[in-house]
Backbone bond lengths (Angstrom), bond angles and torsions (degrees), N, CA, C in turn:
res aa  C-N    CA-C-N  psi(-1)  N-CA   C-N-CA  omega(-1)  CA-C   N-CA-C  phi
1 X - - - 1.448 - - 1.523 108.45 -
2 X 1.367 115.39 134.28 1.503 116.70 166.92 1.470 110.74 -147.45
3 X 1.796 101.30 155.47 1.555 106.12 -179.48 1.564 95.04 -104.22
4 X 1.366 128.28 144.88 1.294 149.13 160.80 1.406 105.18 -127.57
5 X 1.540 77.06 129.27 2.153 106.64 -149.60 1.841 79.30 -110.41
6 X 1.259 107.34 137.27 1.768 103.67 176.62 1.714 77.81 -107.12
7 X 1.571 108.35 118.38 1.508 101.32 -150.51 1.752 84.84 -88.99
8 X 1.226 137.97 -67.02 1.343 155.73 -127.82 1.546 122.73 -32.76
9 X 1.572 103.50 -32.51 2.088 105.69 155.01 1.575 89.34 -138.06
10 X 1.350 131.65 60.05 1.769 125.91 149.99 1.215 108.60 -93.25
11 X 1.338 99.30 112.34 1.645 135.19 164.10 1.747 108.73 -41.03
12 X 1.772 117.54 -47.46 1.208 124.45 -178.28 1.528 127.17 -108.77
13 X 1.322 103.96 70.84 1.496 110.69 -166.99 1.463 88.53 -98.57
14 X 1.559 143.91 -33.39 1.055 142.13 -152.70 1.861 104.41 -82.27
15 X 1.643 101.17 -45.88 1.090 133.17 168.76 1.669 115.46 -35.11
16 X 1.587 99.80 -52.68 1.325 127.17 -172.67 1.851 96.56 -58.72
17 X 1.143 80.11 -96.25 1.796 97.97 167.49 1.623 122.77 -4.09
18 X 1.457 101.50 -43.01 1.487 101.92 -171.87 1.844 113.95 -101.51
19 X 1.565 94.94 -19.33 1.733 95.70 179.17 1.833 91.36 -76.59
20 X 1.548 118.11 -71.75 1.167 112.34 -166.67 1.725 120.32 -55.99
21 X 1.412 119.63 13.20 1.842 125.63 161.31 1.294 90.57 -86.60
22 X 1.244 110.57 -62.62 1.531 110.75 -158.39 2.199 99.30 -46.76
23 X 1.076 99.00 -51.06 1.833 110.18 -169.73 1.731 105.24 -70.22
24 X 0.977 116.25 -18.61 1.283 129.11 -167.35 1.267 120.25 45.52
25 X 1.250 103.31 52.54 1.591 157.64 162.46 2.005 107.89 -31.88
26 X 0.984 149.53 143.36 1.481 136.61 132.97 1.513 116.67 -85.72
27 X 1.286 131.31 109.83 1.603 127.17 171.15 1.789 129.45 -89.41
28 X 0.908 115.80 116.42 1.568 119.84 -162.92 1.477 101.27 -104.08
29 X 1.673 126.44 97.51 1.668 112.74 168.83 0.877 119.02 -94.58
30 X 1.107 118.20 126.95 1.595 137.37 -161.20 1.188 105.35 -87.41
31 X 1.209 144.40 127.71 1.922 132.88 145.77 1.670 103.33 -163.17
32 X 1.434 91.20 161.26 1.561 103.58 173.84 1.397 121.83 -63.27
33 X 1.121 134.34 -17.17 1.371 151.34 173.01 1.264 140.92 -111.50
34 X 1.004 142.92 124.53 1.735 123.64 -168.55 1.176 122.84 -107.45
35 X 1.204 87.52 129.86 2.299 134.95 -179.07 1.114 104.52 -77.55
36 X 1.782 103.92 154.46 1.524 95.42 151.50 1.057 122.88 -93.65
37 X 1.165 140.59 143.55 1.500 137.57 130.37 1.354 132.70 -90.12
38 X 1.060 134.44 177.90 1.669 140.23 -137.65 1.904 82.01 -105.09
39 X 1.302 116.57 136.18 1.280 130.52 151.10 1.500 143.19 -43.31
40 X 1.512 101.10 31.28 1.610 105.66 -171.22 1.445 105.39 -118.26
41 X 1.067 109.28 134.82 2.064 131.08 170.51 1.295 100.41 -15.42
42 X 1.510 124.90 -49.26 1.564 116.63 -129.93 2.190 82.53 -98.07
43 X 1.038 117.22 -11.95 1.514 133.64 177.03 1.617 123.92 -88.48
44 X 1.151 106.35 103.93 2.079 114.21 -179.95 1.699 86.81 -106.29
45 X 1.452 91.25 132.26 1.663 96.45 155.66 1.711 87.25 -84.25
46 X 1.346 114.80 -174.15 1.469 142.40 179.52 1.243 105.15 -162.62
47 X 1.650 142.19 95.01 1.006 156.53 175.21 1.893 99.15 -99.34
48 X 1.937 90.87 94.50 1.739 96.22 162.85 1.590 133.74 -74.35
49 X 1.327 132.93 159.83 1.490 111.91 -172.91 1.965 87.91 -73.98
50 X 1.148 105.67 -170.28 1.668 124.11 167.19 0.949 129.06 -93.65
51 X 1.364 109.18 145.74 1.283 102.34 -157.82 1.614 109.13 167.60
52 X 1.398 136.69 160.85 1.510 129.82 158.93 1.362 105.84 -68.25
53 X 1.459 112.61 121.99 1.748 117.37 148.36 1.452 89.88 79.63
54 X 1.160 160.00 34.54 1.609 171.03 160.38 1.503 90.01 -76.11
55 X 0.929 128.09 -82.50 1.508 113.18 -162.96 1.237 103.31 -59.42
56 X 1.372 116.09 -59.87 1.725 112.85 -179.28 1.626 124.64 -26.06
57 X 2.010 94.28 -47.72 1.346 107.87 163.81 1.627 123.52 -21.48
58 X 1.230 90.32 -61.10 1.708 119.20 -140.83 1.616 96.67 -84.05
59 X 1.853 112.81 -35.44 1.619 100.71 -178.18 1.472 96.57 -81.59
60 X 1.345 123.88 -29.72 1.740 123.04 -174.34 1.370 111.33 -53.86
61 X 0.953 149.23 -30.56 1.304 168.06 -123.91 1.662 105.32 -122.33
62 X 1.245 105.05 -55.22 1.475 103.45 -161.77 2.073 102.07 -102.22
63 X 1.593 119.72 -23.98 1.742 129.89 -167.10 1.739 83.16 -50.37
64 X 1.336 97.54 152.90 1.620 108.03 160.30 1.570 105.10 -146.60
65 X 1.282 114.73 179.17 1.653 108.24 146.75 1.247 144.96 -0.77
66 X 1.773 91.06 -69.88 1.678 97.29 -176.55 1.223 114.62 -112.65
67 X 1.620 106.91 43.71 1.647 131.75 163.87 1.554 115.97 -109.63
68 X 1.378 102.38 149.45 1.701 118.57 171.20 1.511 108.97 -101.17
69 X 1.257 137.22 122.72 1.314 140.76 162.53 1.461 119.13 -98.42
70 X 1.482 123.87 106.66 1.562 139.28 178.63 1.107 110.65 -87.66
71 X 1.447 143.37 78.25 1.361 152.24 144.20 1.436 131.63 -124.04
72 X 1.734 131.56 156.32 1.068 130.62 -161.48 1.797 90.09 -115.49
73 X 1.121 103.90 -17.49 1.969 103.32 168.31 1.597 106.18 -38.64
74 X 0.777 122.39 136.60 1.812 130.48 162.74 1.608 129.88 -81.13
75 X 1.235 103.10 -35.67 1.478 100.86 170.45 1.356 130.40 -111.25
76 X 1.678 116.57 12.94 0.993 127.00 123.18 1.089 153.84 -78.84
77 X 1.387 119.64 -4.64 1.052 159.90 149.87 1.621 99.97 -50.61
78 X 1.488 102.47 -78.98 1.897 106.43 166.95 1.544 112.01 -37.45
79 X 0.973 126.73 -47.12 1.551 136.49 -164.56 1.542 110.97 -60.04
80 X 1.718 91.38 -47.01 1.809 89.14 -170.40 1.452 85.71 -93.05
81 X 1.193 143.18 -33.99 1.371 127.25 -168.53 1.642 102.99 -44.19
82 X 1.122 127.99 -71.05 1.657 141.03 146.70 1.054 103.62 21.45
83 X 1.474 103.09 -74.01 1.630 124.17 -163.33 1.542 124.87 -65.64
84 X 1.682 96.25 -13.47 1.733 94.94 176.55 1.446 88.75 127.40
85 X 1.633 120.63 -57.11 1.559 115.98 -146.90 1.366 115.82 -71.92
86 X 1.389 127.33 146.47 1.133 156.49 163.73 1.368 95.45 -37.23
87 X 1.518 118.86 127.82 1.766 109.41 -173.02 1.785 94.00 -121.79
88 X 1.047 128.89 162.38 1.654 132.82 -172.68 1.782 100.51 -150.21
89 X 1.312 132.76 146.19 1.478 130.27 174.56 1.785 73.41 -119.43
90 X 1.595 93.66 160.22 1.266 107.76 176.76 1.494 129.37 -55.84
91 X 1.679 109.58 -13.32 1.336 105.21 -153.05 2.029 88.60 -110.91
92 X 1.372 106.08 15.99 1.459 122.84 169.50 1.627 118.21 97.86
93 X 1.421 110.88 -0.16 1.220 130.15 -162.03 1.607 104.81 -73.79
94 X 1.463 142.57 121.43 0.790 163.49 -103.87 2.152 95.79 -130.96
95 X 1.135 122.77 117.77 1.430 115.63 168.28 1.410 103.58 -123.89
96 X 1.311 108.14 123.27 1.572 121.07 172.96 1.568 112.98 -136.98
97 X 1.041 101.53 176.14 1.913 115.87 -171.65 1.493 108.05 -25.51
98 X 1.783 90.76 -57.74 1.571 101.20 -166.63 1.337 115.60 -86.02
99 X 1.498 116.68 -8.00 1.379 92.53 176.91 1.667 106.38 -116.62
100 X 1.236 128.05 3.37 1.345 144.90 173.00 1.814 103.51 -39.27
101 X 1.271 102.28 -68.41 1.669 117.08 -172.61 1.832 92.53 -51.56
102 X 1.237 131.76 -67.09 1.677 117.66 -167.26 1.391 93.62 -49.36
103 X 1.405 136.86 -61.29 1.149 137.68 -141.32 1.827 105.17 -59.81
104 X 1.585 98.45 -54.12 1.484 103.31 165.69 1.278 135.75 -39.46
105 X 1.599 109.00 -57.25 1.908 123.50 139.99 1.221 111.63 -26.61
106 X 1.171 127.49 -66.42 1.691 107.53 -154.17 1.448 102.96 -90.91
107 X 1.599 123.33 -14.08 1.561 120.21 159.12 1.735 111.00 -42.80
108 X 1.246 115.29 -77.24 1.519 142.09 169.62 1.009 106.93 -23.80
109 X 1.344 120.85 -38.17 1.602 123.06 -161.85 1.609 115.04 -94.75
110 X 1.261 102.25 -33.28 1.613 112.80 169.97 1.397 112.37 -92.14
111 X 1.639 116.88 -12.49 1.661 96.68 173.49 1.264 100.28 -76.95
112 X 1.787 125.40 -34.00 1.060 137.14 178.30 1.898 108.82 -18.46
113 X 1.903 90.06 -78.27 1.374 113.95 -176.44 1.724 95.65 -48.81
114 X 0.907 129.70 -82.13 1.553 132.98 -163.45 1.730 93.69 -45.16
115 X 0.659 147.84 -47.70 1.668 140.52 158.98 1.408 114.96 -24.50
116 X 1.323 104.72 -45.91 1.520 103.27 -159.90 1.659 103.74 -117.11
117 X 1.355 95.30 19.89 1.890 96.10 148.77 2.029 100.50 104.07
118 X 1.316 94.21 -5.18 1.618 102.03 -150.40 1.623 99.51 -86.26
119 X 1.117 129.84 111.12 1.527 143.20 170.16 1.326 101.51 -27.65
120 X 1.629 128.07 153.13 1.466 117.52 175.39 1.563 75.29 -156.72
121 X 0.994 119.01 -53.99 1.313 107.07 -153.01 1.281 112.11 89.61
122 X 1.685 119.65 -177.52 1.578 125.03 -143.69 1.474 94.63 -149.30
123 X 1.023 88.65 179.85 2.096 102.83 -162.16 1.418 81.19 -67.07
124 X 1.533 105.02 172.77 1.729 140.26 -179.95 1.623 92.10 -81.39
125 X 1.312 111.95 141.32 1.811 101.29 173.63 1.552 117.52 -81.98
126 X 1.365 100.44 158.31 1.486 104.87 -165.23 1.309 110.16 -65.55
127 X 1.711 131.27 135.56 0.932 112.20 178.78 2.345 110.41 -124.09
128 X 1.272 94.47 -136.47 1.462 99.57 167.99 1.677 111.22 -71.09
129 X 1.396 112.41 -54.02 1.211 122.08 -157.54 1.730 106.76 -60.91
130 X 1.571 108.50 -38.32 1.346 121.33 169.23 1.554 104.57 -53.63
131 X 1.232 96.70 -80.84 1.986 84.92 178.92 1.382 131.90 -20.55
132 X 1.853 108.04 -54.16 1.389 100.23 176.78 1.728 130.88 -70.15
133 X 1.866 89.47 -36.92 1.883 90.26 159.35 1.425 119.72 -40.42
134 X 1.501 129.45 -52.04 1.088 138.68 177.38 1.269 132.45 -43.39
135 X 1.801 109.41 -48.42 1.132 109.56 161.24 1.463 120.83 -91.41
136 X 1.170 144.12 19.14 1.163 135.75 178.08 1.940 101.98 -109.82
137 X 1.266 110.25 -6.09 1.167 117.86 -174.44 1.564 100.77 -115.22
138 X 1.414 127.63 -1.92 1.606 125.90 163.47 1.667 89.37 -79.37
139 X 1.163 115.50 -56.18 1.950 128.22 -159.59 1.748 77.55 -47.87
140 X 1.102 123.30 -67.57 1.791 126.29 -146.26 1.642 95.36 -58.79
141 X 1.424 115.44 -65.85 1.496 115.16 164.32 1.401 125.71 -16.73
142 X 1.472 108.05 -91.86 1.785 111.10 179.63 1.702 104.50 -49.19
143 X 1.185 128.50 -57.94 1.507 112.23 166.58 1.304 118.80 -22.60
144 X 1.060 123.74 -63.75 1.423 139.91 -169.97 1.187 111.25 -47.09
145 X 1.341 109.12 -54.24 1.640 133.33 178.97 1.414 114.15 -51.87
146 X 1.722 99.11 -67.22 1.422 114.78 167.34 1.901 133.62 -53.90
147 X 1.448 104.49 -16.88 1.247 108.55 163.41 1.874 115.85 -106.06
148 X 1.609 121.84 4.34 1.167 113.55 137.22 1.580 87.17 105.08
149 X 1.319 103.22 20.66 1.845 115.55 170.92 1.386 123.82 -104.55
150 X 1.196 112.37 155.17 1.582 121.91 169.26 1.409 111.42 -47.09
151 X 1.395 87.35 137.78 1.943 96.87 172.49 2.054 100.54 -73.72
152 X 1.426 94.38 143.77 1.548 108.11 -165.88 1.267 130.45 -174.19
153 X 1.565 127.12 -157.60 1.436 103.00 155.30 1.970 108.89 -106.02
């Protein structure tokens, strides 16, 4: 089992780190640039070259089943959903089969608007309450995994 964190603006890398020790988890952070992360076995940085969708590449490729995917991207999100894996946005919010397709829609629909000049405005900022959704919805995930179930809520 492993979590691949699309690290490059994730709010819960720390978060990450401590559910998948506890699960004895493998975590892979993905980004075009290199971060630190904490010095422990169960932790790979993954430094991609640059590029559009290169990291995305690189977690799409490898998520399966008995993987967790940590990103707020949308159509990677679609990609690994595809793939079997359990998908998570940072703020704990859950992407699966059925709700993948709206999510894609209302992406499309606001780049749409922002295309055509039209104010939308931007997500709510991350706060406490996000964090804890987040981690109580990594715990529900690897469970899930670990008892040999569909990624879900």
């Amino acid at each position: 089992m492993a979590v691949y964190v699309d690290a490059d603006a994730c709010p819960v890398k720390a978060e990450v780190y401590r559910v998948a020790e506890r699960h004895g988890a493998r975590v892979f952070v993905v980004s075009n640039s290199p971060m630190m992360v904490p010095r422990d076995a169960f932790i790979e940085r993954v430094v991609v070259p640059a590029g559009p969708d290169v990291a995305d590449d690189w977690i799409a490729e490898r998520a399966t089943a008995r993987d967790v995917v940590v990103t707020a991207d949308i159509p990677l999100a679609d990609r690994c959903v595809k793939r079997g894996a359990a998908v998570l946005a940072p703020n704990g919010k859950s992407f699966t089969a059925a709700t993948i397709g709206m999510a894609l829609a209302t992406r499309d629909l606001m780049d749409g608007l922002r295309g055509s000049g039209e104010v939308t405005g931007g997500p709510r900022p991350f706060g406490p309450r996000d964090r804890s959704e987040f981690l109580g919805a990594l715990h529900r995930a690897i469970d899930r995994i670990k008892r040999g179930l569909p990624p879900g809520r």
